[in-house]
Backbone bond lengths (Angstrom), bond angles and torsions (degrees), N, CA, C in turn:
res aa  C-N    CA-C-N  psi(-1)  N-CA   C-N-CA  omega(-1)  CA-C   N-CA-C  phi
1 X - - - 1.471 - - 1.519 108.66 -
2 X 1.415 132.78 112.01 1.437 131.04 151.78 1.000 124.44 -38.82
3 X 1.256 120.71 154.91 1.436 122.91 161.97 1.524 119.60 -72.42
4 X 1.387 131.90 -13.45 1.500 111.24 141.83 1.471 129.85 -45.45
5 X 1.545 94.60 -45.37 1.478 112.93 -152.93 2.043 97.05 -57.43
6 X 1.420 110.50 -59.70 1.739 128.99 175.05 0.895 103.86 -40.54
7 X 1.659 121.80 -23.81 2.108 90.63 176.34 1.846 89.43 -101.22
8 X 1.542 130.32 0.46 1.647 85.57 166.44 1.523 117.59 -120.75
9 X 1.274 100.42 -159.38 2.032 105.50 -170.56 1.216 87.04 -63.98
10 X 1.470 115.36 -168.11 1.624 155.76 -175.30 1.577 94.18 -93.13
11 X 1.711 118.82 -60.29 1.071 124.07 172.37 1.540 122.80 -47.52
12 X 1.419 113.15 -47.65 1.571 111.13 160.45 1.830 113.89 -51.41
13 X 1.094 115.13 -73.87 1.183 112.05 178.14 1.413 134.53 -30.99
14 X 1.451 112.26 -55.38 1.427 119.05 151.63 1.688 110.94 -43.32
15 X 1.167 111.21 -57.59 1.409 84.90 -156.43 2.028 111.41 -79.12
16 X 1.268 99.37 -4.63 1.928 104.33 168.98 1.685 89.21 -86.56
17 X 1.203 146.08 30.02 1.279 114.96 172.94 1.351 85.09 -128.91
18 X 1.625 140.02 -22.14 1.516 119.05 -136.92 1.357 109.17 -96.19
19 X 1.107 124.68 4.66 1.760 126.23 162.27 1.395 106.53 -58.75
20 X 1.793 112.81 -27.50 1.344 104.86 -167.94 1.766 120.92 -107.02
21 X 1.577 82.46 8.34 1.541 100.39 170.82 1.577 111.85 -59.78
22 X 1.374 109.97 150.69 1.781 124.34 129.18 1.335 133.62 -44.00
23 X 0.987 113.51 126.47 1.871 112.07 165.66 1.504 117.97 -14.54
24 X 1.252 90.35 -63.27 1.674 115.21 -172.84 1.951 83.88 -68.31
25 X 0.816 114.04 -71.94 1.460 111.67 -159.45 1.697 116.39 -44.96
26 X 1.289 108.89 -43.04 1.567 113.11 168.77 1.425 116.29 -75.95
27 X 1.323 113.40 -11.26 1.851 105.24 172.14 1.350 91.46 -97.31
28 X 1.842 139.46 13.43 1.086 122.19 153.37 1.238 111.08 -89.67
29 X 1.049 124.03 -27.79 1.885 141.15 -173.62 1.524 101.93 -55.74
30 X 1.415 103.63 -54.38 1.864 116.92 -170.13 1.327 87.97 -64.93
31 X 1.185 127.82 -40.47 1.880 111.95 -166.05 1.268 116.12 -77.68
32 X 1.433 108.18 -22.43 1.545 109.62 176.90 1.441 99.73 -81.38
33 X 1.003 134.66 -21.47 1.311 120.87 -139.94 1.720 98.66 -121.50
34 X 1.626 114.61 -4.88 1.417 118.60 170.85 1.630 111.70 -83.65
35 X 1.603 119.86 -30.28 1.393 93.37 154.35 1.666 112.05 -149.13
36 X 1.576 103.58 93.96 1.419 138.91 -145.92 1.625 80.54 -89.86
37 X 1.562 113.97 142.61 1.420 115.02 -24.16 1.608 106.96 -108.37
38 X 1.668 121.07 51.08 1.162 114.22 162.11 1.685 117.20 -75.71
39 X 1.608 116.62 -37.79 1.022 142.35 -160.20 1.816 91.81 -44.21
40 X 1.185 103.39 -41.59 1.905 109.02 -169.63 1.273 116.57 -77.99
41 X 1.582 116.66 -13.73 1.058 124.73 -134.80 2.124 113.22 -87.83
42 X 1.590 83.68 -13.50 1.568 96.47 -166.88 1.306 109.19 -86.34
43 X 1.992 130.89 -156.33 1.188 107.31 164.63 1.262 128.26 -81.11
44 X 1.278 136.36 -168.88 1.370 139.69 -147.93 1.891 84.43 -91.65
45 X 1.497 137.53 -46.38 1.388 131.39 -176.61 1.618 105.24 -64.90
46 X 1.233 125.83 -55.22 1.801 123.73 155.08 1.794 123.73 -40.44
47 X 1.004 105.91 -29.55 1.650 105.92 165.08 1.314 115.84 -84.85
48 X 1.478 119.05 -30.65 1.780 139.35 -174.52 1.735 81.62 -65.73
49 X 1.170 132.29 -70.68 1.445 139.63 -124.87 1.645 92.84 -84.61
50 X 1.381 99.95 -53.59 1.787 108.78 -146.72 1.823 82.13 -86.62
51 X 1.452 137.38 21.96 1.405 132.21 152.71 1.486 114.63 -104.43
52 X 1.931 95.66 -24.68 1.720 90.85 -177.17 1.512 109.66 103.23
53 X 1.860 112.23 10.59 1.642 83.69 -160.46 1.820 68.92 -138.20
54 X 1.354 91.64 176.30 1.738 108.30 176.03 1.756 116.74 -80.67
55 X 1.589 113.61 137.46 1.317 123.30 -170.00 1.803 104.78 -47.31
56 X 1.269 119.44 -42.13 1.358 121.65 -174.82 2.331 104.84 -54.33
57 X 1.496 77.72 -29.15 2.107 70.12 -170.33 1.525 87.27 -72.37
58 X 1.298 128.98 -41.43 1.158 131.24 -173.91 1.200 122.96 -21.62
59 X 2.102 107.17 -68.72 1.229 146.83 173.91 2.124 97.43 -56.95
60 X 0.677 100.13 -58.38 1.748 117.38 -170.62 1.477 95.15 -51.47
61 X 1.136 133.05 -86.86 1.534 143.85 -178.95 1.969 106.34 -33.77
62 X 1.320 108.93 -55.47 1.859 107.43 -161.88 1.362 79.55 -61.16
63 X 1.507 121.94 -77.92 1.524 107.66 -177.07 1.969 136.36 -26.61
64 X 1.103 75.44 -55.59 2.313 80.62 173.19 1.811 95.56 -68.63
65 X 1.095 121.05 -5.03 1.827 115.03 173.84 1.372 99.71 -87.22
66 X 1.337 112.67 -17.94 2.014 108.40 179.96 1.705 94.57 99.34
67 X 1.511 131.19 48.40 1.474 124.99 171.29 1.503 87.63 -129.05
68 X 1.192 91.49 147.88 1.738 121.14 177.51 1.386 106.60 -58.83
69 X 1.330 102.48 -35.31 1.757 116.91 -179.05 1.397 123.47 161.63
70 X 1.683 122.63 175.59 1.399 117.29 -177.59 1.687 121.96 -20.28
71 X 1.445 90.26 -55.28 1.554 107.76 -151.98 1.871 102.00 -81.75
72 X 1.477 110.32 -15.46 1.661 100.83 172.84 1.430 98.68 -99.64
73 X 1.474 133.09 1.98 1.464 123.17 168.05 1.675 106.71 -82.40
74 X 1.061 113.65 -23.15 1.918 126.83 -159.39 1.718 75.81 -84.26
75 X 1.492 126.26 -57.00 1.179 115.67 -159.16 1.448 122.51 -63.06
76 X 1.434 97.75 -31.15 1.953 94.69 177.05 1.484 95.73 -87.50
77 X 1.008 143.20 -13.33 1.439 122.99 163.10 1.433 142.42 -73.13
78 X 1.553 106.50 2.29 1.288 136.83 -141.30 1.713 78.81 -133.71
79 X 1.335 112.46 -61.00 1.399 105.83 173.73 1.762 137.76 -68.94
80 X 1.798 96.65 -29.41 1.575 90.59 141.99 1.293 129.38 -67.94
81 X 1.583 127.42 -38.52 1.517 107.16 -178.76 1.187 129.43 -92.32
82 X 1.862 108.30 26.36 1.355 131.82 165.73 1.781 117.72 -71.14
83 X 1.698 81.44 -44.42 1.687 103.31 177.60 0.854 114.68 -86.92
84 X 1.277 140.80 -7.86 1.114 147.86 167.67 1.695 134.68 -65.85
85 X 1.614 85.50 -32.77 1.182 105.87 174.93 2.027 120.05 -119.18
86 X 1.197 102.25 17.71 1.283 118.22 163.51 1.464 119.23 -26.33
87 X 1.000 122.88 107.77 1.990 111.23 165.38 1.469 116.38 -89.19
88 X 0.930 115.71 156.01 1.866 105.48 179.16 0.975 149.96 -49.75
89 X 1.965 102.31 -18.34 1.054 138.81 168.96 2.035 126.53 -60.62
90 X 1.629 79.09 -56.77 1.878 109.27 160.30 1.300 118.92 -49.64
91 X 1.613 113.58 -48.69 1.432 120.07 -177.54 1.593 122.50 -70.26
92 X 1.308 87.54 -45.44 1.622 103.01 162.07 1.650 130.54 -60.04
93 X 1.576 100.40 -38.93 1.260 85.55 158.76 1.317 133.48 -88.97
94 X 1.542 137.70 -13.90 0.777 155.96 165.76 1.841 121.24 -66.28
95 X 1.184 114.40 -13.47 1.545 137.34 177.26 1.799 100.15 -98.32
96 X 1.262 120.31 -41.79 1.764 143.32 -176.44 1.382 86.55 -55.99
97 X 1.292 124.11 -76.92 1.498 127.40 -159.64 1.168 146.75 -72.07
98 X 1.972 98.06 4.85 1.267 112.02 177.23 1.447 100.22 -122.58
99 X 1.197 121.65 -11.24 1.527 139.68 -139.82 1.678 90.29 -66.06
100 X 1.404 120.45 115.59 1.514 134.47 153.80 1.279 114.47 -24.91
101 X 1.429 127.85 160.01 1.778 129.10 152.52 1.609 98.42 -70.67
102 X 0.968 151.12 -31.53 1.300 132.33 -178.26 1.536 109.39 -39.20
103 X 1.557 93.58 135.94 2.021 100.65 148.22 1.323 119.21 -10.87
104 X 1.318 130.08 147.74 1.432 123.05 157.80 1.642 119.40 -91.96
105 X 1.399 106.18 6.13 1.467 109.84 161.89 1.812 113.16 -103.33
106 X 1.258 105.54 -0.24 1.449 92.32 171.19 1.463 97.32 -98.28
107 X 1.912 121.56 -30.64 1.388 103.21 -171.64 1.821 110.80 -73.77
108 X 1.914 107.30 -11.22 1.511 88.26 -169.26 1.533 89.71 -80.26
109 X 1.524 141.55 -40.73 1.483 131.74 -168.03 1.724 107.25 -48.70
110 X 1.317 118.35 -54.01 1.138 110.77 -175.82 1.605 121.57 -64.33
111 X 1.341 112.46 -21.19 1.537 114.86 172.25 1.622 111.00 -69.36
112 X 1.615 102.72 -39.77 1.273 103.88 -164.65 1.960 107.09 -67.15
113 X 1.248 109.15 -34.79 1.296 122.17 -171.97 1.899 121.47 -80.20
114 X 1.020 91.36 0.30 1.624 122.60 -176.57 1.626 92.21 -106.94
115 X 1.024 120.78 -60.72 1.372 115.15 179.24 2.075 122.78 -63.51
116 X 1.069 75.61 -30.03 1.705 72.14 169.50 1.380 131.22 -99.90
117 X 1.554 108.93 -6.03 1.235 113.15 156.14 1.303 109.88 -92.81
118 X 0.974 120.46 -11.29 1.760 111.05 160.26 1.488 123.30 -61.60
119 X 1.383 94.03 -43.32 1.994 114.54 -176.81 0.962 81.87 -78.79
120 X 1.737 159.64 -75.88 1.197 116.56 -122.85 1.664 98.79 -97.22
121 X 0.978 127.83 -8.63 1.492 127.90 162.30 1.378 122.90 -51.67
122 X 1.071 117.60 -36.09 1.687 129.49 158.98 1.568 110.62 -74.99
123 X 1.297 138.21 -21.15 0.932 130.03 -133.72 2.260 94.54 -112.75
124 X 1.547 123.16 94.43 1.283 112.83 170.88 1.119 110.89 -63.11
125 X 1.542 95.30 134.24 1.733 108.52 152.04 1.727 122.65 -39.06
126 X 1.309 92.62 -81.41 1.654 72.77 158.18 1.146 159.40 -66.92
127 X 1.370 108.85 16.25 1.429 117.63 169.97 1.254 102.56 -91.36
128 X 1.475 122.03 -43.96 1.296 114.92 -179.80 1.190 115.27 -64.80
129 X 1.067 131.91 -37.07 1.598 142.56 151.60 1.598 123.41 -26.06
130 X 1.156 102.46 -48.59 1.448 112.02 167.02 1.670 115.20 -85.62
131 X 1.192 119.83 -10.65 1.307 108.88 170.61 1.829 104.57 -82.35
132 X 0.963 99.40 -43.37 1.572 103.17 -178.07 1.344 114.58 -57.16
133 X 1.158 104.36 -30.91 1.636 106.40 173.38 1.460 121.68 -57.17
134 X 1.594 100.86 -41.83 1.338 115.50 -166.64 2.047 101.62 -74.53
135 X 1.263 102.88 -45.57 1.337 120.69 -179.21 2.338 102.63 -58.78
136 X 1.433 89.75 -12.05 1.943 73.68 -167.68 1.752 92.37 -121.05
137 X 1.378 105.82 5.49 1.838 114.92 172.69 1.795 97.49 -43.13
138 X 0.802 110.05 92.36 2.052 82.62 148.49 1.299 140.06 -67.72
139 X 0.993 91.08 -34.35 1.794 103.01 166.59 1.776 112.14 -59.06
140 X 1.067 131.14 8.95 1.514 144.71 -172.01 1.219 107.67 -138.26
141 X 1.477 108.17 127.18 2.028 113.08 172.10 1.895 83.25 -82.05
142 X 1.546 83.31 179.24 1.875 113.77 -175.33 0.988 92.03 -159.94
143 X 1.173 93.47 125.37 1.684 133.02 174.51 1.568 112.02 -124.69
144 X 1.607 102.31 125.42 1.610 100.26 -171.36 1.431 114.23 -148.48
145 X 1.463 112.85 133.35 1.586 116.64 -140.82 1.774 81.90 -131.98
146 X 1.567 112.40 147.03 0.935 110.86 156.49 1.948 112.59 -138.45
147 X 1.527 128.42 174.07 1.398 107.03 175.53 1.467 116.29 -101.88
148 X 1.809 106.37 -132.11 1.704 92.19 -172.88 1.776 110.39 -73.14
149 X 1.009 121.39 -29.61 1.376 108.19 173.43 1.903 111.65 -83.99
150 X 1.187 97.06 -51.04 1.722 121.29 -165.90 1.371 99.26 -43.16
151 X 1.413 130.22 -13.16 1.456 138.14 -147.04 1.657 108.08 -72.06
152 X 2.066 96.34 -44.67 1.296 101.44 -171.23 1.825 102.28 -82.26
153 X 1.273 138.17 -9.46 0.973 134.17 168.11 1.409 122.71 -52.84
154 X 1.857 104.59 -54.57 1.246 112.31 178.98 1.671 116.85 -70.63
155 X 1.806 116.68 -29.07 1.029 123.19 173.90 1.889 102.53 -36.67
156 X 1.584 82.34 -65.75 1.519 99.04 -168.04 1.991 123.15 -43.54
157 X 1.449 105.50 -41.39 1.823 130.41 178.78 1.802 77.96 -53.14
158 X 1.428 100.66 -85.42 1.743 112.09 -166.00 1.392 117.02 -12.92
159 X 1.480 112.51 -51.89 1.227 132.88 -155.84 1.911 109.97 -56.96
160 X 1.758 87.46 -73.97 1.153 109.50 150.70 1.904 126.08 -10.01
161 X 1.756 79.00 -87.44 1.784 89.74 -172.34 1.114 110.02 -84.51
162 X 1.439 141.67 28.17 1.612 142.46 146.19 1.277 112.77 -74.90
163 X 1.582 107.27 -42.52 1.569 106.94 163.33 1.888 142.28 -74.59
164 X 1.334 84.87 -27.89 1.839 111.88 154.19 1.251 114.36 -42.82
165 X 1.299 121.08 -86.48 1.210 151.70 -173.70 1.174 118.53 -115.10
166 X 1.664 105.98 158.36 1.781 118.97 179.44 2.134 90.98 -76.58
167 X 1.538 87.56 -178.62 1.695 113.12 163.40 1.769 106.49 38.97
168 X 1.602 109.80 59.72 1.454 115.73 159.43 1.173 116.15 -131.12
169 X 1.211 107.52 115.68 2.227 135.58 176.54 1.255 101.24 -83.05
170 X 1.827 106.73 137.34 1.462 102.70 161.10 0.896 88.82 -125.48
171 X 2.130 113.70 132.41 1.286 106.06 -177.71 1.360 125.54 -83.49
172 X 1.317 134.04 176.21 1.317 128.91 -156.20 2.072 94.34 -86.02
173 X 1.130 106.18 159.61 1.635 93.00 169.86 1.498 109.76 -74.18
174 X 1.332 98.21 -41.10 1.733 93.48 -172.90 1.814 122.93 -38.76
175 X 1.581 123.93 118.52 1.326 104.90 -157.10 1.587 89.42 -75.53
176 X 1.471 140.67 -26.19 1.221 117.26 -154.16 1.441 106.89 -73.68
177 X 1.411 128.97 8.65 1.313 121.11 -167.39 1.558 93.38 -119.03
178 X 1.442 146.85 -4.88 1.393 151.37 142.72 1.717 101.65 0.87
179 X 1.397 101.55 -86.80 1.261 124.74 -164.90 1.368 117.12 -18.70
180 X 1.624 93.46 -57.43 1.881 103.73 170.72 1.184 138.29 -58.34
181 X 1.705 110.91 -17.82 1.227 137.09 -174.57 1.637 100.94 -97.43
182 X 1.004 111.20 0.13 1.943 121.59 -174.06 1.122 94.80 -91.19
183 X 1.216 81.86 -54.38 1.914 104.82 -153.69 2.368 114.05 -45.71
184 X 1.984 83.99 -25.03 1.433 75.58 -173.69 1.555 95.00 -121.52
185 X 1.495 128.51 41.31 1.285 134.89 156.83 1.503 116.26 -77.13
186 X 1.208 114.98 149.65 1.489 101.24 171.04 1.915 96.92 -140.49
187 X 1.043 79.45 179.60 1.768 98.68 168.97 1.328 125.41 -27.82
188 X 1.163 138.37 97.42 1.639 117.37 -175.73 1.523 115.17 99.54
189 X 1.399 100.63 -13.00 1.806 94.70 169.53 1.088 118.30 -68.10
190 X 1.483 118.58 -174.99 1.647 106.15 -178.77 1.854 94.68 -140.67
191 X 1.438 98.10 150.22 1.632 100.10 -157.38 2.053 93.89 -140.88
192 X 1.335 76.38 105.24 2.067 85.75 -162.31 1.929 91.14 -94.40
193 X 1.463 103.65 132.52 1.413 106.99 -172.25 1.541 111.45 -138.84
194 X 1.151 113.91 109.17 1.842 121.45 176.05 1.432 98.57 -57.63
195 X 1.272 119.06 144.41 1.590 120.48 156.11 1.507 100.72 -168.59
196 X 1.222 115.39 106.78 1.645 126.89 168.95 1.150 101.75 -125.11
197 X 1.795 107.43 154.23 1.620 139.53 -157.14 1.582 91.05 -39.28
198 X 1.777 102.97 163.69 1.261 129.31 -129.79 1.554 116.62 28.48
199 X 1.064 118.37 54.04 1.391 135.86 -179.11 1.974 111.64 -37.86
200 X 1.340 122.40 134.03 1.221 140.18 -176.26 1.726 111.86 -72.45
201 X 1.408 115.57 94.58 1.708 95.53 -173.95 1.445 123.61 -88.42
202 X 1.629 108.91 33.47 1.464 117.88 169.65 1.765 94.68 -89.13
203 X 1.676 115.61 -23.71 1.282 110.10 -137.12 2.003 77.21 -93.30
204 X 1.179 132.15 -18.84 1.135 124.33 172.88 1.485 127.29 -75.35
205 X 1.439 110.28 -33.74 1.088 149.54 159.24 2.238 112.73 -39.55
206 X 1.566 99.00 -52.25 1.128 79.54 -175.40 2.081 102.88 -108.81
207 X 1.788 95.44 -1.91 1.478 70.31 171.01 1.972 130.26 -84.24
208 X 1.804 89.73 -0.84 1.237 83.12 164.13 1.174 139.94 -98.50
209 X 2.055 110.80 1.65 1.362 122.76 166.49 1.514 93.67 -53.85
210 X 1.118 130.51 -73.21 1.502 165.23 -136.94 1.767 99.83 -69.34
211 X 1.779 127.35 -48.07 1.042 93.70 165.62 1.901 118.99 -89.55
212 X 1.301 106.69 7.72 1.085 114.33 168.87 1.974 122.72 -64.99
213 X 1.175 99.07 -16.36 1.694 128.26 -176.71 1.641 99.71 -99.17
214 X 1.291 130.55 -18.12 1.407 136.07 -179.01 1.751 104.90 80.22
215 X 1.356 108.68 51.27 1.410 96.29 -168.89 2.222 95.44 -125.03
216 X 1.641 93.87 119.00 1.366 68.57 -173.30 1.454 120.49 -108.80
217 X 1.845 88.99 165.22 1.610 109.03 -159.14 1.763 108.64 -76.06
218 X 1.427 108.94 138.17 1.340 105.38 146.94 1.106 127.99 -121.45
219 X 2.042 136.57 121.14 1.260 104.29 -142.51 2.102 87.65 -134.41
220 X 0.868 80.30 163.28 1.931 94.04 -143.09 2.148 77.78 -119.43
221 X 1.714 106.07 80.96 1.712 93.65 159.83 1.473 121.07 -146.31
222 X 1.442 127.23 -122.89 1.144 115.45 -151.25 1.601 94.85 -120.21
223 X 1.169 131.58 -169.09 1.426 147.62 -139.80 1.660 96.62 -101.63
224 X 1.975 111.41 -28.69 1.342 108.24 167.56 1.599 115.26 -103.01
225 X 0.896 106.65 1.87 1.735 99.61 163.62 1.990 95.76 96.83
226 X 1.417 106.60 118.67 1.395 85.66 152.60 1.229 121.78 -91.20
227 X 1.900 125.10 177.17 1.144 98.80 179.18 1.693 152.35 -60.24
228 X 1.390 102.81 -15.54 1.034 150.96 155.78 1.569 98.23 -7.47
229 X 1.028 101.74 -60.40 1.906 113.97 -159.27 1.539 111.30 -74.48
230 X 1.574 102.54 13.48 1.337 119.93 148.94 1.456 120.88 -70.58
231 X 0.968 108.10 -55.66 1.541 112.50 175.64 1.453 111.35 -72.42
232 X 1.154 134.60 -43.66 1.541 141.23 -141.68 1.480 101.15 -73.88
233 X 1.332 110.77 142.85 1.901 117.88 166.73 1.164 106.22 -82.43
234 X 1.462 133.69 -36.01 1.665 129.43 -159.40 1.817 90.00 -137.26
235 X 1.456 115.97 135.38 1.103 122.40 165.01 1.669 127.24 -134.07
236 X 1.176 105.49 107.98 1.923 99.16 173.60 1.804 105.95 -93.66
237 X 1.245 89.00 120.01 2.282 107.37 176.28 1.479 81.77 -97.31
238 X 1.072 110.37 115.93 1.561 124.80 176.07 1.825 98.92 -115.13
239 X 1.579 103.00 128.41 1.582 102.62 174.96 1.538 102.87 -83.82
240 X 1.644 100.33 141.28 1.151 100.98 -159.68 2.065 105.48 -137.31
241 X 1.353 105.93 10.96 1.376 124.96 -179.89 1.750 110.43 -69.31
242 X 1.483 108.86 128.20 1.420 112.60 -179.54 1.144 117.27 -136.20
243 X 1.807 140.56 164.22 1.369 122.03 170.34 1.161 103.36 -70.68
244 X 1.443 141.61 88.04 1.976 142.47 169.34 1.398 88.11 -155.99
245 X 1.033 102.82 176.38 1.556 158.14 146.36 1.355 98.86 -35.27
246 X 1.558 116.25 -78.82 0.930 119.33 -164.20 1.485 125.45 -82.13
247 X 1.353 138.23 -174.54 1.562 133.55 143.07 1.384 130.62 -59.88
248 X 1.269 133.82 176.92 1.245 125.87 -177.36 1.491 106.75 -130.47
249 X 1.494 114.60 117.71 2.229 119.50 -164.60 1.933 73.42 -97.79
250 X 1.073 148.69 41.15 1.242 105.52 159.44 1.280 120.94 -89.54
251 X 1.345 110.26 -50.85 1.623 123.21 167.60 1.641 116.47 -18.51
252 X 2.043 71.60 -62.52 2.215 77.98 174.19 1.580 128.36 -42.22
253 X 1.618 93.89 -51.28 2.042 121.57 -176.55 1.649 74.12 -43.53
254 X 1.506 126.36 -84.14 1.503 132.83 -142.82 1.647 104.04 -36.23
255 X 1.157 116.83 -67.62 1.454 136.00 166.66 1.766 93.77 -30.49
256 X 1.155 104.21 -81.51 1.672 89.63 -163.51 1.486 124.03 -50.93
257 X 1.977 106.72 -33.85 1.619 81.93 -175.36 1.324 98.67 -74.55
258 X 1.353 132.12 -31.85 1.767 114.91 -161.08 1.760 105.29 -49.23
259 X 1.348 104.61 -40.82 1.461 105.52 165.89 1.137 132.06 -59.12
260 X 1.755 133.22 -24.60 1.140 122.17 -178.44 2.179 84.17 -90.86
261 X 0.749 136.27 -12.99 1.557 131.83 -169.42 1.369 91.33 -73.17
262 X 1.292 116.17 -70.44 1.929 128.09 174.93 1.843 110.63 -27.30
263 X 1.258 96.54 -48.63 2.079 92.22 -168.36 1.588 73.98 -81.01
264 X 1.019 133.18 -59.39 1.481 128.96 -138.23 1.897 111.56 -47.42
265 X 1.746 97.35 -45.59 1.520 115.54 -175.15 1.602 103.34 -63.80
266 X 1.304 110.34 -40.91 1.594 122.28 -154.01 1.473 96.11 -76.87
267 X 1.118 147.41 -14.15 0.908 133.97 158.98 1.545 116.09 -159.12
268 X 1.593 92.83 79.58 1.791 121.45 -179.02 1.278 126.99 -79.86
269 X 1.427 126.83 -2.37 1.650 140.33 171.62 1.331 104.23 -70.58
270 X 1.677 103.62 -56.26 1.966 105.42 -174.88 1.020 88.83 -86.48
271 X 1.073 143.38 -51.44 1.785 126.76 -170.01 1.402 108.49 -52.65
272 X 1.281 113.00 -55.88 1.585 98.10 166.15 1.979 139.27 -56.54
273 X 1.452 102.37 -17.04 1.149 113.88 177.68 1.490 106.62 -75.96
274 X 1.352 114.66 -41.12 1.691 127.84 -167.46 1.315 98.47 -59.66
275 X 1.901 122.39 -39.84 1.672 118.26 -154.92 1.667 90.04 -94.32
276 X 0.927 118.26 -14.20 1.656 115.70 175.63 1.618 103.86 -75.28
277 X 1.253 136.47 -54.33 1.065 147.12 169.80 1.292 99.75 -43.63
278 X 1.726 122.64 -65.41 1.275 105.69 -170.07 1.739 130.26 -82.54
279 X 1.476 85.95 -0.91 1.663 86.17 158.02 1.407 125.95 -85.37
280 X 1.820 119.82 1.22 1.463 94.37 -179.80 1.606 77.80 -102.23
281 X 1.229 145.84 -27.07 1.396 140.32 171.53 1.987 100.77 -13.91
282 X 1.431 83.24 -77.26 1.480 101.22 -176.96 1.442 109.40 -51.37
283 X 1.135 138.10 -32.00 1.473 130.03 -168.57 1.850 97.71 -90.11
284 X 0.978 101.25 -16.28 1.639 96.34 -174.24 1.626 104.52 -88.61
285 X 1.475 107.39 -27.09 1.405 98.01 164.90 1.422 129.09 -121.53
286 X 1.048 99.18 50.74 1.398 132.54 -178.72 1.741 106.97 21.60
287 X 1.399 117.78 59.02 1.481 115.27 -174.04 1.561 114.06 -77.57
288 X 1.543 114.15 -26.57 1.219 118.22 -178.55 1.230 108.11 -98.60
289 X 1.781 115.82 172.28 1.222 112.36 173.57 1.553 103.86 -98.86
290 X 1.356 121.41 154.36 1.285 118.62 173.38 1.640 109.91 -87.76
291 X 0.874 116.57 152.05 2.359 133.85 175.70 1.707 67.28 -62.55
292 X 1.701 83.08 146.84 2.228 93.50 159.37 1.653 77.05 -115.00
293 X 1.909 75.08 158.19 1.589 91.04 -176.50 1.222 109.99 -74.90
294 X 0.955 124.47 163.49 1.654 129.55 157.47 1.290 118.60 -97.00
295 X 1.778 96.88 138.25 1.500 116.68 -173.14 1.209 96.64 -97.82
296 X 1.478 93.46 149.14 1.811 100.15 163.73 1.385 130.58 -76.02
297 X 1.251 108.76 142.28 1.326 100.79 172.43 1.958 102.35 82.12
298 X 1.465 114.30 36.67 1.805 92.37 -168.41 2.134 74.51 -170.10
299 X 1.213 92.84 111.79 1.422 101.16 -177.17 1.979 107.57 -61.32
């Protein structure tokens, strides 16, 4: 295994190796990779069988991926869906026990800055390019869902691109109220969805109603993919590991405003007409406070 290879998934790896697969070897790739990463998870004759191919391609393939063998491919897969399933509690202790004498604001800057040169190293220009495109379509509604944390992220996208642009929904979290929000999607919309580890399985649930409706996904998660990124056309795996308890949305925030900056420029005539509009909105209902002038002579 390289030292590229250790900072990514199994799923990354496979998929930078599989041009250089076998027949047999890429209808093992698709089997691992249709329900990633349990699919690997069994023994090496149960992974042989339930792909269709013989234990030797098995052995043959983890190796040409750069693993020592079966049992160190089972292990990083075992160790992503360790992290995967982290509670706050786990993370925390597991962050406690290695944790440096440094500050905890120098260890969160340096985590945070490690993480975004990780994301943006994965991250094409033109892909992001093409998401923005899709995000500044007018001819396309946006619909944008986030979960129990992801919520204020998407709050935050919404906010933004309501004022950007016409025809943007934030859907409600509640899943039983989804349906209604389906119901008036069509073809070609675009349906932007937060989902980071301990992943939401309503949120898989409706992005595959949704690309099942032809509506495409943009899905905003973590470094192992939720499942989600089955359905999705455009995906940012944003590293999102910190010394806490918790995860870290900044990386994500970064990603989103450059994105609300991207639709915002691309079409700045109506965007500018909309914030003129909505500033006399605001002055008519007096939401802000106004500066008092200053008198002369009166501190």
């Amino acid at each position: 295994m390289t030292l590229n290879q250790a900072s990514m998934t199994v799923s990354d790896v496979i998929g930078a190796h599989f041009d250089a697969l076998t027949r047999a070897e890429k209808q093992l790739a698709a089997s691992l990779l249709d329900n990633y990463p349990v699919s690997g998870l069994g023994s090496i004759t149960t992974v042989a069988e339930n792909a269709g191919v013989s234990t030797p391609t098995v052995a043959r393939m983890v190796q040409k991926l750069g693993f020592r063998g079966f049992p160190d491919f089972q292990a990083r897969l075992h160790h992503e869906l360790e992290a995967t399933l982290s509670s706050p509690i786990t993370k925390h202790d597991r962050w406690a026990a290695n944790a440096p004498g440094t500050h905890i604001l120098n260890r969160f800057a340096d985590a945070i800055m490690t993480n975004l040169r990780q994301t943006l190293s994965q991250v094409e220009t033109a892909e992001f390019d093409g998401v923005a495109a899709l995000l500044a379509d007018r001819q396309r509604s946006i619909y944008i869902i986030g979960g129990r944390i992801t919520k204020a992220l998407a709050d935050y996208l919404f906010t933004h691109l309501q004022v950007i642009r016409p025809n943007v929904t934030q859907i409600a979290s509640n899943p039983s109220s989804w349906p209604h929000y389906v119901l008036n999607m069509k073809a070609g919309d675009v349906l932007v969805i937060f989902d980071i580890r301990r992943y939401e399985q309503e949120m898989e649930t409706l992005g595959r109603v949704a690309r099942e409706r032809g509506i495409e996904i943009i899905l905003f998660t973590d470094q192992w993919a939720s499942p989600v990124a089955k359905a999705a056309a455009k995906i940012f795996r944003v590293h999102i590991e910190v010394p806490s308890a918790w995860d870290s949305s900044v990386v994500t925030l970064f990603i989103v405003e450059a994105l609300i900056e991207a639709v915002q420029s691309s079409g700045w005539e109506e965007t500018s007409d909309r914030m003129k509009t909505l500033e006399g909105l605001f002055e008519a209902s007096r939401l802000f406070r106004k500066p008092r002038p200053e008198v002369p002579g009166k501190p």
